[in-house]
C-alpha positions in Angstrom: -92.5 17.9 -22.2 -90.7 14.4 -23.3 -87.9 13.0 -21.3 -84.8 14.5 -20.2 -81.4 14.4 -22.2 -80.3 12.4 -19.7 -82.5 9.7 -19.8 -82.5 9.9 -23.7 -79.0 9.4 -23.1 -79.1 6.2 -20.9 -81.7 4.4 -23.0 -79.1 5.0 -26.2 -76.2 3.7 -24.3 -78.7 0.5 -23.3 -79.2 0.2 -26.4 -75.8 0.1 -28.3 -74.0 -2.7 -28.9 -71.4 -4.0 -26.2 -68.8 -6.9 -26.7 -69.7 -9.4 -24.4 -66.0 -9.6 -23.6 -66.2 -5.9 -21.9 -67.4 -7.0 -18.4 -63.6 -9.0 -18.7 -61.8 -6.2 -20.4 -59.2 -5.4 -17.6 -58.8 -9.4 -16.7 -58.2 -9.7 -20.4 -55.5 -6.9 -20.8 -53.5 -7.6 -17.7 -53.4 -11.4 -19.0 -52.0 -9.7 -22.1 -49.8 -7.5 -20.3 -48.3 -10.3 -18.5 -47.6 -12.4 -21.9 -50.3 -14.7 -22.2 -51.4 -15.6 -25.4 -54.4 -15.4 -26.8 -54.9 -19.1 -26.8 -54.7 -18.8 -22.9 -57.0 -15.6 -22.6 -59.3 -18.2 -24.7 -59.2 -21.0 -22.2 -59.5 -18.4 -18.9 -62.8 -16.9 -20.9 -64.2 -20.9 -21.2 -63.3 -21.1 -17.7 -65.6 -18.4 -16.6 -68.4 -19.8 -19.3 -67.5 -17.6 -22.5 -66.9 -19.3 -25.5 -65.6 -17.1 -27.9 -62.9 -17.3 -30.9 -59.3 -16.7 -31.1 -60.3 -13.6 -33.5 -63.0 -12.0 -31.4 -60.0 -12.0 -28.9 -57.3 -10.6 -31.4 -59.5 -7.8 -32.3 -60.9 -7.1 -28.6 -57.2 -6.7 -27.8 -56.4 -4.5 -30.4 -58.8 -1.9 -30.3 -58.9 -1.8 -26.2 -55.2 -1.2 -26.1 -55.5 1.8 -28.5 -58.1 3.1 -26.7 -56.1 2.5 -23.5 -52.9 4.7 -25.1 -55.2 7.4 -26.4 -56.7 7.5 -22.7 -53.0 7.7 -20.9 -52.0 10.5 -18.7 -50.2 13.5 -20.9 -47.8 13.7 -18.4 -46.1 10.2 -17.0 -43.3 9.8 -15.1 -41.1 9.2 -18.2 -42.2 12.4 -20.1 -41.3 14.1 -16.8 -37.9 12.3 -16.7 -36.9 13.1 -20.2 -38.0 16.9 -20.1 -35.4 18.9 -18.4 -33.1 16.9 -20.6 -34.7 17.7 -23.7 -34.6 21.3 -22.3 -31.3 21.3 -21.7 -30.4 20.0 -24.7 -32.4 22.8 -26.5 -30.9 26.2 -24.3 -27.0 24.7 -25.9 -28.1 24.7 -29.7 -29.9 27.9 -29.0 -26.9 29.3 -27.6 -24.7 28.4 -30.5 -27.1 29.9 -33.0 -27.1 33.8 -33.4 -29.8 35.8 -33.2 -29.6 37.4 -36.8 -29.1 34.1 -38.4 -26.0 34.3 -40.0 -24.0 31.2 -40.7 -21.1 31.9 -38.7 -21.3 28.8 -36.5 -23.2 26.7 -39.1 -21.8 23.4 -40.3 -19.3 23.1 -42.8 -21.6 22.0 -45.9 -24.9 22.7 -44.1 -27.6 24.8 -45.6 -28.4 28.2 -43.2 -32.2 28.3 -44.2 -32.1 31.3 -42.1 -29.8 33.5 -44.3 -30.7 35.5 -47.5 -29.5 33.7 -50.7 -27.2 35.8 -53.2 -28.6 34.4 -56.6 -25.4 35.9 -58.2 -23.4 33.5 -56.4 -25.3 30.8 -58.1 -24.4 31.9 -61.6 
């Protein structure tokens, strides 16, 4: 037998291309985080003995913060904080709503989706 999928899979990922800016990818996004500019992420990268262009930095930025967004906990402190709220919010409009849909609480001017239309009103 050949190789493993394993090792296929670690002499692919050796192969690929990498930025050269990913060994700095955290240093660079904190310095973002913390409002450098690019101009300054530029002169820190020079610093360590990578010349590279204000554009290579723009785009590294870009696409490593999505990727950083996609890769976020589901549930964070804020969506925990805002829950029961939302909740709450949701059991009072359910409450004023009847079960069988009929429009005695809707809106003045409002349309009840809910209820059945008489088309001989609409003649």
């Amino acid at each position: 037998m050949g190789i493993s999928v394993e090792e296929f899979i670690t002499e692919q990922e050796e192969k690929g291309r990498r930025s050269k800016l990913e060994p700095f990818k955290t240093d660079i996004l904190l310095l973002k985080q913390k409002g450098f500019s690019q101009k300054q992420i530029q002169q820190f990268l020079m610093e360590n003995g990578l010349k590279v262009g204000l554009t290579t930095i723009n785009w590294f930025i870009k696409t490593r913060s999505k990727l950083e967004t996609i890769h976020k906990p589901v549930n964070s402190k804020v969506e925990v904080q805002k829950a029961p709220q939302l909740q709450n919010h949701l059991q009072k409009n359910e409450s004023q709503i009847p079960a069988n849909g009929s429009s005695e609480t809707a809106g003045k001017g409002k349309f009840n989706w809910q209820s059945n239309i008489d088309p001989e009103a609409y003649k």
